[in-house]
VMD Tcl script that draws the C-alpha trace (Angstrom):
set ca {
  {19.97 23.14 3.63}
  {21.63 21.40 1.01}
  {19.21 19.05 -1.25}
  {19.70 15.16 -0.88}
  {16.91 14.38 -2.76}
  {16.57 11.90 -5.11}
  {14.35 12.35 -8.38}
  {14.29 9.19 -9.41}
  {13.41 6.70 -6.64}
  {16.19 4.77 -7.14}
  {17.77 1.85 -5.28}
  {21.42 0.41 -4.52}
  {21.01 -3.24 -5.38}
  {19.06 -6.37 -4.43}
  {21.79 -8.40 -2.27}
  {19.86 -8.39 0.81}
  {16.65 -9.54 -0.91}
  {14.91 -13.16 -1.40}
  {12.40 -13.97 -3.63}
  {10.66 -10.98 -5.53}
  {13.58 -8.51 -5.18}
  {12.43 -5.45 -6.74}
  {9.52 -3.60 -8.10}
  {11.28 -1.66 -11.28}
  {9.09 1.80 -12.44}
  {10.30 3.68 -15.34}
  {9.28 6.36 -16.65}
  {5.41 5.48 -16.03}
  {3.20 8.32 -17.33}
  {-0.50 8.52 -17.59}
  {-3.17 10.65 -19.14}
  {-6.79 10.76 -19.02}
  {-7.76 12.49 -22.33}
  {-5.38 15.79 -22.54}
  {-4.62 15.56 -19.06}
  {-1.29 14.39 -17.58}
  {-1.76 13.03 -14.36}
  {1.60 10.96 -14.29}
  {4.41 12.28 -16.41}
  {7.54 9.35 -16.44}
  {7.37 8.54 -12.61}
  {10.23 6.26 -12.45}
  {10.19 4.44 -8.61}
  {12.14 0.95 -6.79}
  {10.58 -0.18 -4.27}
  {12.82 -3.05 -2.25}
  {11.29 -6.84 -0.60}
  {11.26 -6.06 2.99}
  {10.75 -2.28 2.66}
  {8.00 0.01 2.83}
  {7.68 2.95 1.05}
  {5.43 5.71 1.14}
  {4.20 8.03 -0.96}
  {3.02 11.59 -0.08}
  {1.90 14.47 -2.00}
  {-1.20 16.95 -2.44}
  {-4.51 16.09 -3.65}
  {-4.29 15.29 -7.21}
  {-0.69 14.47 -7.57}
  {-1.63 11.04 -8.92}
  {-0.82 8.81 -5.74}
  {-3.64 6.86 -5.73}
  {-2.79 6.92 -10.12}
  {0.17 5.03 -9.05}
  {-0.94 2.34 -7.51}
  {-4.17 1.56 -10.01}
  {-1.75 1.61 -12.91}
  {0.64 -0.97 -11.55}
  {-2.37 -3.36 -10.84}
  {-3.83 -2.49 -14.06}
  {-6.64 -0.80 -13.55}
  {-5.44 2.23 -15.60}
  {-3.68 2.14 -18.84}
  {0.10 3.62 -18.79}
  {3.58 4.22 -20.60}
  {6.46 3.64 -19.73}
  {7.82 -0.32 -17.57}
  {6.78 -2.12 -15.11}
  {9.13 -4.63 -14.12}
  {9.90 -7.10 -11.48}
  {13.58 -8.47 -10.85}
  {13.51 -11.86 -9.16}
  {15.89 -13.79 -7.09}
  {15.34 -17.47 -8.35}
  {11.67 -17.01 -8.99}
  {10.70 -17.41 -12.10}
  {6.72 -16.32 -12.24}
  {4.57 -12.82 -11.80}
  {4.55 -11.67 -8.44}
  {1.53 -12.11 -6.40}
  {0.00 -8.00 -5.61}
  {-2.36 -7.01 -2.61}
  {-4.36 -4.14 -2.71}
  {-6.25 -1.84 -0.41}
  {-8.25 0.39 -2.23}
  {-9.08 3.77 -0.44}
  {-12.77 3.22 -0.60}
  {-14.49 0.05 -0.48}
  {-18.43 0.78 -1.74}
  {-21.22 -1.26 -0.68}
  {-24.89 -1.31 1.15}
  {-24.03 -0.96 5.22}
  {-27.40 -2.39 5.84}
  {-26.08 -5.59 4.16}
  {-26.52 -9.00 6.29}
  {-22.84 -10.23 5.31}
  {-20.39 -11.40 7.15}
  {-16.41 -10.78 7.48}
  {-16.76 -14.53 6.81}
  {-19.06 -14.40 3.99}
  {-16.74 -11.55 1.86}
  {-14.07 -14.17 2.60}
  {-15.71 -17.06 1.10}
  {-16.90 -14.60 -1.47}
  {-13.79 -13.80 -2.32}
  {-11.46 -17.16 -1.71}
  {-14.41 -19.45 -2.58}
  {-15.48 -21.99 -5.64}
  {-19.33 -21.60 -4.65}
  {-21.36 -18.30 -3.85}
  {-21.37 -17.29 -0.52}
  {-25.36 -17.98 0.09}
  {-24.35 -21.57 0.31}
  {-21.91 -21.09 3.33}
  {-18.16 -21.64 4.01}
  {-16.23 -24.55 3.90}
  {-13.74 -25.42 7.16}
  {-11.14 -24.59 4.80}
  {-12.28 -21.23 3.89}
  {-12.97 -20.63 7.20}
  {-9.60 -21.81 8.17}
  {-7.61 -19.09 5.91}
  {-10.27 -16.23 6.78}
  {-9.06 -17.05 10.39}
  {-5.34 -17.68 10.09}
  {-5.62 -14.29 7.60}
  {-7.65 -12.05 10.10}
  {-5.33 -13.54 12.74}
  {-2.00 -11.56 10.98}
  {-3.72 -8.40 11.41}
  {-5.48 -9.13 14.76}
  {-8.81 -8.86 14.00}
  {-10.13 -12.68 14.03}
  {-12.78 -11.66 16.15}
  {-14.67 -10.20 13.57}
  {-14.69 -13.26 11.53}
  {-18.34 -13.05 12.48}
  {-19.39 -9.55 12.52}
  {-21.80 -7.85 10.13}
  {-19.43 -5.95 7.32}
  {-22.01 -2.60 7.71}
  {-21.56 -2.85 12.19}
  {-17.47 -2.12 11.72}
  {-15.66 0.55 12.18}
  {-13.38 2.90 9.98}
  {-10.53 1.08 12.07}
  {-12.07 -2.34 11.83}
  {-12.89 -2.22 8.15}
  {-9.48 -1.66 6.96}
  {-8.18 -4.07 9.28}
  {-10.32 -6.49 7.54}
  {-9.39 -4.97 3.58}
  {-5.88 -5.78 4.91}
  {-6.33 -9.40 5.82}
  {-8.00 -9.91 2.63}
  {-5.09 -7.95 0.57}
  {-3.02 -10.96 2.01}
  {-5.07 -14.08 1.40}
  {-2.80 -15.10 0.23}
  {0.43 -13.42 1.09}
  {1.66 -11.25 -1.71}
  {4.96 -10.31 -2.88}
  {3.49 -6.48 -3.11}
  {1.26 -5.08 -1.02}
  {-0.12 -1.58 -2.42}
  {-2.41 0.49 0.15}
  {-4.49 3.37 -0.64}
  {-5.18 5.78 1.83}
  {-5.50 2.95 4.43}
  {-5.85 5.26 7.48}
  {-9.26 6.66 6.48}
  {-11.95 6.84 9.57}
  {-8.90 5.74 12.25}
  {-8.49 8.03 15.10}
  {-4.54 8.43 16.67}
  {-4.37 4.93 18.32}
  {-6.31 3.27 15.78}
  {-3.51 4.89 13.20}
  {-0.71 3.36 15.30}
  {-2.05 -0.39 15.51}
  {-2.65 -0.37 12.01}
  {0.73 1.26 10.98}
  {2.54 -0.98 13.46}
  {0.73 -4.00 12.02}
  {1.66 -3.11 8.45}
  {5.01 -2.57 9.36}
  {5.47 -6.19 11.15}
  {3.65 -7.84 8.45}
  {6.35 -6.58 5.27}
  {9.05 -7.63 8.12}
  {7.62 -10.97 9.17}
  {6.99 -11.85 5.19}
  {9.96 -9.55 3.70}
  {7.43 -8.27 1.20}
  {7.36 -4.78 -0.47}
  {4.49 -2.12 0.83}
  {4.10 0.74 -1.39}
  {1.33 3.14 0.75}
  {-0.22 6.33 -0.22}
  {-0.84 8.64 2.71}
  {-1.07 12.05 4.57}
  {0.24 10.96 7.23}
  {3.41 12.51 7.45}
  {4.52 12.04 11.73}
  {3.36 8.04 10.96}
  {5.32 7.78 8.00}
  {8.07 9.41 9.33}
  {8.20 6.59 12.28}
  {7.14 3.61 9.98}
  {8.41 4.33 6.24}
  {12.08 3.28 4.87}
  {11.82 5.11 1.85}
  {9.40 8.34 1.23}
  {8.18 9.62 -2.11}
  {6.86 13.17 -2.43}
  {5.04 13.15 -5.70}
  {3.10 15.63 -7.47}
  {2.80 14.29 -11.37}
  {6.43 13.25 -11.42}
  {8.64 12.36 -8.57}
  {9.45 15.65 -6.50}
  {12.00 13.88 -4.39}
  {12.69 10.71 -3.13}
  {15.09 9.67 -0.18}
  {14.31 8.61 4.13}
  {11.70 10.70 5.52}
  {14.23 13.01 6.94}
  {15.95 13.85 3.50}
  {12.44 14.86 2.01}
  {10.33 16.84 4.81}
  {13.96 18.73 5.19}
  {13.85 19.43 1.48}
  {13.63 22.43 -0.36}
  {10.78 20.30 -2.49}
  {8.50 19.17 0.47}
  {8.55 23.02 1.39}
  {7.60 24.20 -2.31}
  {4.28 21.74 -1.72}
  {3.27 21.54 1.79}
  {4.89 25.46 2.53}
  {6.86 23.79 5.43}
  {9.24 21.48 6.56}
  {9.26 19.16 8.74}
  {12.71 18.60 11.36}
  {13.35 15.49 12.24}
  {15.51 14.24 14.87}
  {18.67 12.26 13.89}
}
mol new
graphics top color blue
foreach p $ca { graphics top sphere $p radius 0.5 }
foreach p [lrange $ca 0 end-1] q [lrange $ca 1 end] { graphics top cylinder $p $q radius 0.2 }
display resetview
């Protein structure tokens, strides 16, 4: 089939946006002693839209996202264009692995006042802490855990809970790693579902690293295969039809118009 692709991640213009319009990437490249992982990823990710971005093991997805909060050191531009907002956006993040002691006595409540808190968590949670973990858990359905013991969840339930934190409060970017870890099929949908209200109910960006292509396929706007530097870049049908998404996964994927 003819290639539709497009290398560069590009977008068409920020009419339709509010706010935060547009998360600018150019020509980001990272290296880790004399090895490339990124190599001048250039990516715009729209308010309102969700993007995904696929690729094999140690293309540098999860790179991505811990160089635009920081975490990593990198060349090339980050930028954000702004409609009538004149300050740095506010970014969410949901790492892929969250490490701590699962015999631990804490609370969803206590990571929350942790977290959003003046005073350490051994001294308890104000009503207005508790108030925001509630009204936050509440966006992602999961307020019923406000009380539960963090090492008692499940995969499903702990990311449910890494997302409600990621917006306390609501960000202009939400960035999540690999968020589908320990879900079976219908935990998967709920959570993809949720995400997808959520960036549509708050018109914020999602950029989301994952392998899974049907849900992405369903739930992303924009997909980006990337593997160092951006393979391709277009709707999910342009890329699993592409000649590029067959070079890495040795398939493609048809879908229906």
């Amino acid at each position: 089939m003819h290639n539709t692709c497009d290398r560069e991640g590009g977008c068409d213009g920020c009419d339709k946006c509010g706010g935060f319009c547009c998360t600018k990437i150019e020509n980001m490249s990272v290296s880790i002693g004399r090895t490339t992982i990124l190599n001048s990823v250039s990516l715009h990710v729209h308010c309102g839209e969700m993007t995904a971005v696929i690729g094999p093991n140690g293309g540098g997805k999860s790179t991505l996202l811990k160089a635009i909060i920081g975490e990593i050191k990198h060349s090339g531009t980050l930028e954000y264009e702004t409609q009538g907002v004149d300050s740095h956006p506010v970014i969410g993040y949901v790492p892929q692995h969250l490490n701590f002691d699962l015999s631990t006595p804490s609370s969803v409540l206590d990571v929350f006042t942790a977290c959003l808190g003046r005073y350490p968590a051994f001294l308890g949670s104000s009503k207005e802490i508790k108030a925001r973990a509630i009204k936050s858990l509440k966006r992602v359905d999961a307020d019923r855990l406000i009380t539960r013991r963090m090492g008692a969840l499940s995969g499903g339930e702990m990311q449910r809970v890494l997302l409600a934190l990621a917006l306390e409060p609501v960000p202009n970017l939400l960035l999540l790693d690999e968020p589908s870890s320990g879900m079976d099929r219908s935990g998967l949908e709920l959570f993809y579902k949720t995400v997808s209200e959520i960036r549509k109910d708050y018109d914020l960006s999602v950029i989301l690293v994952s392998h899974d292509l049907e849900m992405m396929a369903k739930y992303a706007d924009r997909v980006v295969l990337l593997n160092g530097s951006v393979l391709c870049a277009g709707k999910p049908k342009e890329v699993y039809e592409s000649a590029e998404f067959k070079n890495v996964f040795g398939m493609s994927l048809v879908l229906p118009n």
